[in-house]
N, C-alpha and C positions, 0 to 999 in steps of 0.2 A: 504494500500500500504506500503510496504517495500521497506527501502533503503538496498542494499548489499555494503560489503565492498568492493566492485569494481563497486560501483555507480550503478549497473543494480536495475531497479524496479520490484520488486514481488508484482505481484496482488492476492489478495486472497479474499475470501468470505467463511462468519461464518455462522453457525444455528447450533441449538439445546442451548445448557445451555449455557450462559458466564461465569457462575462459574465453570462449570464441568470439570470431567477429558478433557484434550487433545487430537483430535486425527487429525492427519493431514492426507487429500484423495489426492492422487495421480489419478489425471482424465484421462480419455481414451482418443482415436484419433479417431476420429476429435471431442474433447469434449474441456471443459473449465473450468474454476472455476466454471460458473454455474451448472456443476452437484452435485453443493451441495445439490440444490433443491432434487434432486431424495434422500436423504435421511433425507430430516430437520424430519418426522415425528419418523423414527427410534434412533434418536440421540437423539431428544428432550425425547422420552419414554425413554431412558437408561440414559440419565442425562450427555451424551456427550457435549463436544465442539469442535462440525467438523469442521474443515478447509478445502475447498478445493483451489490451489495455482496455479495457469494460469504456466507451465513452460518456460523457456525462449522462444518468439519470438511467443507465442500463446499468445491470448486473450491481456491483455494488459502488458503483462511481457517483459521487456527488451530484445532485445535476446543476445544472450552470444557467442562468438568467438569461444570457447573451448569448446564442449562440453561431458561432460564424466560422466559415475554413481558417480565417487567419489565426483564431484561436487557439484551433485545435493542433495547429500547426507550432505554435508555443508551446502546448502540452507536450509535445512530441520530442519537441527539443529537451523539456524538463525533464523529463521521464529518462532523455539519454544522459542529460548530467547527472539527473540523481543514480545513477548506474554506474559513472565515471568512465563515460563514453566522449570521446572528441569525436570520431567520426562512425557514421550509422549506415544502415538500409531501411526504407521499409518497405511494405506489402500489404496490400489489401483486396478483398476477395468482395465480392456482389455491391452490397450497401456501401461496403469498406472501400472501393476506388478511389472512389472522388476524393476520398478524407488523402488516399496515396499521393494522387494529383497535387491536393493544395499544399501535401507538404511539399512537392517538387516547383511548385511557384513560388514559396514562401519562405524555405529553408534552402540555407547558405549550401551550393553545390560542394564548397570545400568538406561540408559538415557531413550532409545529408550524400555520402557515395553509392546508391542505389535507389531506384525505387521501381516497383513493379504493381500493379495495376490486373486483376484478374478477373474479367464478367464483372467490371464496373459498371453500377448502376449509374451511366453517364446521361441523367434523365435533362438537366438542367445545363450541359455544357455551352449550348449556344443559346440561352434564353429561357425560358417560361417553360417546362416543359417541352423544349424543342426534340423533343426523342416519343411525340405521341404516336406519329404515324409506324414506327415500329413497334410500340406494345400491343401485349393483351389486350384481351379486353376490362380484365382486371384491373391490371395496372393501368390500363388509359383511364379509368374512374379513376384509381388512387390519385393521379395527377392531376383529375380534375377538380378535385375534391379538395386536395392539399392547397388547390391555388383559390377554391372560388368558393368550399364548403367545409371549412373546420368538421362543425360538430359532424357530420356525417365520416371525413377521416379518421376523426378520435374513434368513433363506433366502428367504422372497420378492425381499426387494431385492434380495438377491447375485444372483438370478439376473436382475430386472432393470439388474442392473448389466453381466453380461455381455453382455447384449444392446444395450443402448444402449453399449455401448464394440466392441463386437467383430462385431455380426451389425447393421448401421446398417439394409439395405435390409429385414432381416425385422420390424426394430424400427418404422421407418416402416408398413410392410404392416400390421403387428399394429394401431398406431391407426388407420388409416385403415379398417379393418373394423368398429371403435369408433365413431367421429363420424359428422356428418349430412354432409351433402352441401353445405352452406355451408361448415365446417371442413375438408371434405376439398379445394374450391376454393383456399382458402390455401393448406394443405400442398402441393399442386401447383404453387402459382405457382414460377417461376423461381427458383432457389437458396434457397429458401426452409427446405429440407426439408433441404439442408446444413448451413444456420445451424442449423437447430433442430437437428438429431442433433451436432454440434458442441457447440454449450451444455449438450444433454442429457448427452455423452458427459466433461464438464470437470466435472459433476457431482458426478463419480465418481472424481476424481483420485488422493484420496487411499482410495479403497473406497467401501462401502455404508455406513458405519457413519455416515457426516454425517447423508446424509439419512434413516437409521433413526431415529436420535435427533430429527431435523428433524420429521419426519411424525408417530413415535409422541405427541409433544404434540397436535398436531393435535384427535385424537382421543381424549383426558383431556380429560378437569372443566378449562377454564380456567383462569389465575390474573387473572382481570379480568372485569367480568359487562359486558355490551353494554347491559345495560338499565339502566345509569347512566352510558351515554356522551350528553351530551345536545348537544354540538358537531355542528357539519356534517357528516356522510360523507357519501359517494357509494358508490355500491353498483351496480354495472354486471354486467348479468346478459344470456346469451343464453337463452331463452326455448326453446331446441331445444337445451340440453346434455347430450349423455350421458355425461359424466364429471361433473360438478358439478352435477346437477338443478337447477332453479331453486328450487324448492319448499325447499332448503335454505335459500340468502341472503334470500328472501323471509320466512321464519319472523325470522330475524336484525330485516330491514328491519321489520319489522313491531312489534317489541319494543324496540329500540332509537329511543330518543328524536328522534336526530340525521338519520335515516338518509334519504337522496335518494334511491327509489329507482329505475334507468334500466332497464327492461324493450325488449332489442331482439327483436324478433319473430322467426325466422327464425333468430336466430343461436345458434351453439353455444357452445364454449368460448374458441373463439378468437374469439370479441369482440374480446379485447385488441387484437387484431392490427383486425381489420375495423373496430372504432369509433374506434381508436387516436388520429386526429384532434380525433372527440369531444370522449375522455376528455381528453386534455391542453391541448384549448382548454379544457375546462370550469377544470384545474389552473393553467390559465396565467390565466385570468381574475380568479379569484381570489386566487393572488400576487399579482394586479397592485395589487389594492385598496389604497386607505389603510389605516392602523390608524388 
């Protein structure tokens, strides 16, 4: 646990090396700190030091009055001092992108020597919702909703809140009717679908209201434009997503200066999980480097 210089608590959770390079995960929605789990085995083979960091008013993180990328982009930084990190990585998977992104606008490239981006929820990159015409039809409500109708947003979550806390086996059923049939291979594997309804349901600790205000940024006008990022990203896309189209981070990858971008064929959302060695070879490589 972390104190912030305006007294909010950061929660977080490590795996892989305590010596190794830095790398700090930025978690999905409805996820937690606990999606660190889904990668201790990748971290620990590449000789990382993952963090993943509950953001304000999820899991057990203070929530925060304000909240904005540039913010979260200080926390980011804090979280690597209080560690006694001068230089970092980070990552973040669905919800968790954007948060990757603004730290690559916002923190010092001498500082910040990675950042990867995976089925970034990139709802809000060019404007208001500018990513409607590739959602669901779910999520084209959530973003309409988060821009034009509060209370009906807040009552989405709550109700995904009780289910991911309270109804695990219909919560699982419900995505696996969602994704392809790579993503649904994961979800099946061996306790897999524990961890994840676990992280989902820690989400929600303190209510809906973290990741209401979490997700409603998402999809606003940014406070940082991608098309003057001109540092390294990575940008790790499955190619068969049906929660995060590709055709979203691909618009991103395309305008943004920096952008690497990793096209897996076949895979859904859960890349993260299935290239997981990949990405963090690709993370660990590049810490490695000289400056």
């Amino acid at each position: 646990m972390l104190l912030t210089k305006d007294n909010r608590q950061l929660a977080y959770l490590e795996v892989g090396d305590p010596d190794g390079p830095l790398v700090i995960h930025n978690h999905g929605g409805p996820s937690s700190r606990l999606e660190a789990h889904f990668f201790e085995d990748a971290a620990s083979k590449h000789g990382l030091r993952l963090v993943c960091v509950d953001r304000p008013g999820i899991g057990q993180s203070s929530p925060q009055e304000a909240r904005e990328y540039s913010g979260w982009a200080d926390d980011i930084t804090a979280i690597a001092d209080s560690l006694g990190y001068r230089e970092f990585g980070v990552t973040g998977w669905s919800e968790g992108g954007p948060w990757a992104l603004a730290a690559a606008a916002y923190i010092d490239p001498a500082r910040l020597r990675h950042v990867t981006s995976i089925a970034g929820g990139s709802y809000g990159a060019f404007g208001d919702n500018s990513a409607r015409k590739h959602l669901s039809a779910i999520d084209s409500l959530g973003g309409f909703l988060a821009l034009h109708f509060e209370p009906g947003f807040r009552l989405m979550y709550e109700a995904l809140a009780k289910t991911a806390v309270n109804f695990r086996e219909t919560y699982i059923q419900q995505l696996l009717k969602t994704i392809n049939a790579y993503d649904q291979e994961i979800l099946q594997r061996p306790g897999f679908a524990t961890s994840f309804c676990e992280a989902s349901a820690e989400c929600f600790a303190q209510g809906s209201e973290g990741l209401v205000r979490d997700s409603e940024i998402l999809y606003r006008t940014w406070d940082f434009d991608v098309r003057l990022i001109q540092r390294r990203v990575h940008l790790w896309q499955g190619l068969d997503d049906r929660l995060v189209p590709d055709a979203i981070n691909k618009d991103v990858a395309d305008q943004m200066p920096g952008a690497v971008w990793h096209p897996v064929s076949g895979a859904g959302h859960f890349v993260a999980i299935g290239s997981a060695e990949e990405i963090f070879g690709v993370a660990a490589e590049e810490l490695s480097q000289k400056t």
